[in-house]
C-alpha positions in Angstrom: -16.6 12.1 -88.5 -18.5 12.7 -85.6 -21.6 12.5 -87.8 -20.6 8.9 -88.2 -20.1 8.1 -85.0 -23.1 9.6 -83.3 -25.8 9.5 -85.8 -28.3 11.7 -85.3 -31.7 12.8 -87.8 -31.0 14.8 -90.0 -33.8 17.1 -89.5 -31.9 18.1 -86.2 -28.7 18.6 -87.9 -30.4 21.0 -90.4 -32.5 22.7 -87.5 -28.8 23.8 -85.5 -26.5 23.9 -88.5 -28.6 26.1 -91.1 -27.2 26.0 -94.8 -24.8 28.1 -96.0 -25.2 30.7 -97.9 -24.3 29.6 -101.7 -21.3 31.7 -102.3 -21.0 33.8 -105.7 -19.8 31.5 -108.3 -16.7 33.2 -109.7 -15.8 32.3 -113.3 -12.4 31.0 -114.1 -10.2 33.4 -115.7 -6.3 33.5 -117.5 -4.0 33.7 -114.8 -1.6 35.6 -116.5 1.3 36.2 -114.6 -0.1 37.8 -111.8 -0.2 34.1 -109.6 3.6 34.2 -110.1 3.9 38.0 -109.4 2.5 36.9 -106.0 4.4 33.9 -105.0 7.9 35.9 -106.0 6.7 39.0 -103.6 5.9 36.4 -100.9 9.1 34.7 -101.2 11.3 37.6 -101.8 9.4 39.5 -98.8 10.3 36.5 -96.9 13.7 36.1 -97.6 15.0 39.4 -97.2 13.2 40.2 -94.2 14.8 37.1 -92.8 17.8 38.1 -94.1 17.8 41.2 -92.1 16.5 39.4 -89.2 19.1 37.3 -88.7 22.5 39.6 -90.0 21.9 42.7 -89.1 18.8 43.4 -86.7 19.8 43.6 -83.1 16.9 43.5 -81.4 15.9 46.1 -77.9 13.7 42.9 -76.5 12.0 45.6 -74.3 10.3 47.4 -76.8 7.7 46.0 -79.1 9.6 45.8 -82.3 10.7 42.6 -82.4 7.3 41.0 -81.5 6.0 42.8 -84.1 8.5 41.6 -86.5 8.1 37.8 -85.1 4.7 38.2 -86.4 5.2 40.1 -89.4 7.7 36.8 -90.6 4.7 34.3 -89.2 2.7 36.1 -91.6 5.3 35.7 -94.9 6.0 31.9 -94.0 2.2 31.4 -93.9 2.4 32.9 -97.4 4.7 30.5 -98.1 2.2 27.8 -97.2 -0.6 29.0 -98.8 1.6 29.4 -102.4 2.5 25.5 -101.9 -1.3 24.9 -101.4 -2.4 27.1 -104.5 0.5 24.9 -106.6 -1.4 22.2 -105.3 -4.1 23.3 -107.6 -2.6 24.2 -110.2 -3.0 27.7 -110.0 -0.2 29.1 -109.6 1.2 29.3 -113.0 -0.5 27.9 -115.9 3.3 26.3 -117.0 2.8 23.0 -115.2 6.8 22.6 -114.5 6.6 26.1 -113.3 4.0 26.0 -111.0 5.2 23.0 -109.6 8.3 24.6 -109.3 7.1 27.0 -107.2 5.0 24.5 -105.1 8.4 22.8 -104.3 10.3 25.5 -103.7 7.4 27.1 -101.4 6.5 24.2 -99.6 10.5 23.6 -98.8 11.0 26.5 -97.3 8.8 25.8 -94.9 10.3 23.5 -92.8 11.1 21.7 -95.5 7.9 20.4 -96.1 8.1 17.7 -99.4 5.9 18.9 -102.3 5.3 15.6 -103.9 4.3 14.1 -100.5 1.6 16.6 -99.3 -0.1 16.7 -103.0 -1.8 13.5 -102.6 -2.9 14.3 -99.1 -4.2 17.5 -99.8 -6.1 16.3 -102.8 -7.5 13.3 -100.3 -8.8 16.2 -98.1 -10.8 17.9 -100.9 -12.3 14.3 -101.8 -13.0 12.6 -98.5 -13.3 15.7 -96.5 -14.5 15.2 -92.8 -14.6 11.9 -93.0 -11.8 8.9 -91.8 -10.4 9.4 -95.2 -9.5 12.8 -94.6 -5.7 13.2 -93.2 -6.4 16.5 -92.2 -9.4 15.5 -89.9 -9.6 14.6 -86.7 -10.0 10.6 -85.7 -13.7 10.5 -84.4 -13.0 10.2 -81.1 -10.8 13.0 -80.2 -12.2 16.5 -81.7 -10.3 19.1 -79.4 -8.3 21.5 -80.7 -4.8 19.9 -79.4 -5.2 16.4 -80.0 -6.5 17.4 -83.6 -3.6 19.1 -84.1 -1.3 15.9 -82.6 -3.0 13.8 -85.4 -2.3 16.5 -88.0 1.3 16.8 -87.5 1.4 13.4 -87.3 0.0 13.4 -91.0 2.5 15.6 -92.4 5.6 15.9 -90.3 7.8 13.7 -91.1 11.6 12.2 -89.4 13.2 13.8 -92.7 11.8 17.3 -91.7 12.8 17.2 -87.9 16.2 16.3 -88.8 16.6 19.5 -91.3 15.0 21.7 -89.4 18.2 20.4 -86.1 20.6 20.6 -89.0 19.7 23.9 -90.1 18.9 25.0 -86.5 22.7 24.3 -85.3 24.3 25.7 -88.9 22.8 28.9 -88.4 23.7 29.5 -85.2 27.3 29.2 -86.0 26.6 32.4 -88.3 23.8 34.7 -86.4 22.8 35.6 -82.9 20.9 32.2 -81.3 18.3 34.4 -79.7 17.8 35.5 -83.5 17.8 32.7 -85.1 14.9 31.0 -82.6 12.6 34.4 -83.0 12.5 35.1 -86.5 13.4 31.6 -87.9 12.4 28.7 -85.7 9.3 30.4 -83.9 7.8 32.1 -86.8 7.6 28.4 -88.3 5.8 27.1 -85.6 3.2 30.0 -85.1 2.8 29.9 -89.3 1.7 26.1 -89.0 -0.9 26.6 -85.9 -2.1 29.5 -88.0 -2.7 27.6 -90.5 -4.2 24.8 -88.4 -6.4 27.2 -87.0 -8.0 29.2 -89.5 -7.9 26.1 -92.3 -8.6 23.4 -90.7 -10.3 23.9 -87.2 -12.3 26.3 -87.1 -13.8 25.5 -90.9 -14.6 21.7 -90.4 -14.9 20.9 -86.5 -18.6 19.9 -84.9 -21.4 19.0 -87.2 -22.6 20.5 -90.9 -25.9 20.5 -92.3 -26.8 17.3 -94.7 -26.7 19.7 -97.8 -23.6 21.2 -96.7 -21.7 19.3 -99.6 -18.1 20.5 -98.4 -18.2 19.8 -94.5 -17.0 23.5 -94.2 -18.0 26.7 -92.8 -17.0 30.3 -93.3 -15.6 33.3 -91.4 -17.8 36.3 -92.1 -17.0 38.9 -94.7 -14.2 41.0 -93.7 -11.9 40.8 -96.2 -9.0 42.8 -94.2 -8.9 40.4 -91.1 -9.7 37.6 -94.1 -6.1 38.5 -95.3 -4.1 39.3 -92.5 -5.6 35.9 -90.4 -4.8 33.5 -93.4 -4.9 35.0 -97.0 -8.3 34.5 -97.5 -8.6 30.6 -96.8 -11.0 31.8 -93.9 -13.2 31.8 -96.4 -12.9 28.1 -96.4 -16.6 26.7 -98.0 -16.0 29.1 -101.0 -12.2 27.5 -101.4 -13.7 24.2 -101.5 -16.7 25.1 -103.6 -14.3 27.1 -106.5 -10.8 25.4 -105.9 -9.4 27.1 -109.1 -9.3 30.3 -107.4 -5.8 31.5 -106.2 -6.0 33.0 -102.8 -5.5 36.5 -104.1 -8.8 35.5 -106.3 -11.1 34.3 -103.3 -12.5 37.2 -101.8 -14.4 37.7 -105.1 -16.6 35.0 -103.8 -18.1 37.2 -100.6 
């Protein structure tokens, strides 16, 4: 976008924004059953952590356990997001009812976030990426990380959501601990989306791209540990948008 705003040659853009490497093309294969395999670990991990969590953990706030555990649960509801996103493709499950099945049931669980309703918007970023098309990018004028992320939200949250999220807020708290409920529920949530923000959308697409960079995207370096723990793999954002039949648990094939 700001490409568009602020032309400038394109021999300059090329001379500070080399080319990317081409990633390895990775062949599409069967999925078998191992996309499923993945989506039930993430959202039986999930749950039952949560279910401890919030019945029967009583946390020691001055040690660093339940940080840890905050974080641990971030990570899981960020696997919750990025098993929506792979439904979004498809690849999930090659059963179309049951990999949209999963999409929804992924995607609700966090934050009740409406399947049908992201999968044109996602698919809108792939096509129009980085440009005013693209309801994941920023608006031109206003590139910084917060006020990207204000027009994000704005994107994808919706009224529907906010109300859920108070209704389910003030249910649980009739049942578990309020201090519980905020840490490993609420909070997790929150960090999981700026996560998600961060590594899949920031840091890939912001300032300018090289003319031959066809995706608008850049790439964190190969380190496939930090690759997973960050944001299951989608650091590796040019290669997700260069091979999007790859499953997260697929993408690290491509470094």
């Amino acid at each position: 976008m700001s490409e568009l705003m602020h032309p400038v040659s394109g021999a300059a853009v090329a001379a500070s924004h080399p080319a990317p490497v081409r990633p390895a093309r990775v062949k599409p294969a069967p999925l078998g059953g191992w996309g499923v395999l993945a989506a039930l670990l993430i959202i039986g991990s999930w749950a039952g952590l949560l279910t401890f969590l919030l019945a029967f953990y009583q946390p020691d706030w001055r040690t660093p356990w339940p940080y840890l555990l905050a974080l641990l649960q971030t990570h899981l509801y960020t696997g919750l997001f990025i098993t929506a996103h792979d439904a979004m493709h498809g690849v999930v499950s090659p059963r179309k009812w049951l990999n949209n099945a999963l999409g929804l049931l992924t995607a609700g669980l966090f934050a009740f976030n409406w399947f049908p309703g992201m999968l044109p918007k996602h698919h809108a970023h792939h096509r129009h990426v980085a440009t005013e098309h693209d309801p994941d990018f920023h608006d031109g004028r206003h590139p910084g990380f917060l006020p990207w992320f204000a027009r994000f939200a704005w994107n994808y949250v919706t009224l529907g959501q906010v109300v859920l999220m108070a209704v389910t807020y003030n249910v649980l708290k009739l049942f578990f601990p309020q201090a519980n409920v905020i840490t490993f529920w609420m909070l997790p949530a929150v960090l999981a989306t700026l996560q998600l923000f961060f590594f899949g959308t920031y840091l890939p697409h912001r300032g300018e791209h090289a003319p031959d960079n066809l995706h608008k995207a850049r790439s964190q370096f190969r380190h496939h540990l930090w690759a997973f723990v960050s944001c299951y793999f989608f650091g590796y954002h040019y290669e997700h948008h260069d091979q999007p039949y790859l499953p997260w648990w697929r993408l690290w094939r491509t470094k």
